[in-house]
Structures are given as C-alpha cells and as structure tokens.
N, C-alpha and C positions, 0 to 999 in steps of 0.2 A: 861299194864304198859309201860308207854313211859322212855326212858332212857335219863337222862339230858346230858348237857355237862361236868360238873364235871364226871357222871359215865363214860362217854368217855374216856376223859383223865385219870380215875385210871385204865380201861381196857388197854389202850395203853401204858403206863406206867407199869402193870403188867404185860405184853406181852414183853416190854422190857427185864426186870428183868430176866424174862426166859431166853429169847434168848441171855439174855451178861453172865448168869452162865453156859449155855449150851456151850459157847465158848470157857469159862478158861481151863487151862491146867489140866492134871490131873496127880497127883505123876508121875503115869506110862508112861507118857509122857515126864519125865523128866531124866529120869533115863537111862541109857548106855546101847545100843542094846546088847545081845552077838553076839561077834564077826562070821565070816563066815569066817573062818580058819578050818583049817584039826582037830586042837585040841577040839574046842568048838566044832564044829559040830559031832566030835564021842561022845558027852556027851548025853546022853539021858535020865538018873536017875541024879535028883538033887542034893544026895550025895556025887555024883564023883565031883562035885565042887570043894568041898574043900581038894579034891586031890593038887590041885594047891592056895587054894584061901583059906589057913590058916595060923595064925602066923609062921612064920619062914618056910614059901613055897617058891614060888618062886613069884607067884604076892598075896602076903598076903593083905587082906581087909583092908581096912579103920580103924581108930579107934571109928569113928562113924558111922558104917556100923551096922545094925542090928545083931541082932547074930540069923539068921533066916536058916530053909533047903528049902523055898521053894522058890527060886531062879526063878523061870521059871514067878510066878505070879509076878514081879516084871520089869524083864528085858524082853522084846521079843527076839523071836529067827528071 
C-alpha cells in the first residue's frame, strides 16, 4: 500500500493536533501552589484546611471555590 500525499498531510496534521493539546494548560496548572510557610507546611491531613480556609476563618474560600476536602489533588505542595 503506497501512501499518497493527502495521507501525508492528514498524518502531519494529526501529529499536530496531538502535540498542541499535549501543550494546553491543565486546571492543575492553574491553580495556587500551597504556600511554603511554617503554617501550610505543618498541614498534612486535607481536613486541617479548613481550620483556616472556612467562612468566617481567617482566609475564608472563595465564593466560587468548590466546596471540596481534597485540597492536596488540586493545589501542589
């Protein structure tokens, strides 16, 4: 089977397509390191979050912050 030149170019073209969604960003690259402070770094259970990081805390969430506990899949440490 010889390959034409249209098949060429849908192959380089589909090779494309790969390699520029392989590129985009992904949520979790979007989203806010936790910090490297004395506080953040004693947290080790995703719970103790919201020691700090609930309505009427001290740095209370977002209002379109999910309302999630697993904190850690989101933000890297």
């Amino acid at each position: 089977m010889k390959l034409r030149k249209a098949d060429w170019w849908f192959v380089l073209f589909a090779v494309a397509v790969v390699v520029g969604v392989s590129l985009l960003p992904t949520p979790k690259d979007r989203n806010p390191v936790i910090p490297k402070n004395v506080e953040h770094q004693a947290v080790t259970v995703e719970k103790n979050c919201t020691t700090c990081h609930q309505p009427g805390a001290a740095k209370p969430l977002p209002d379109r912050h999910p309302r999630r506990q697993d904190c850690f899949r989101c933000h890297a440490r």
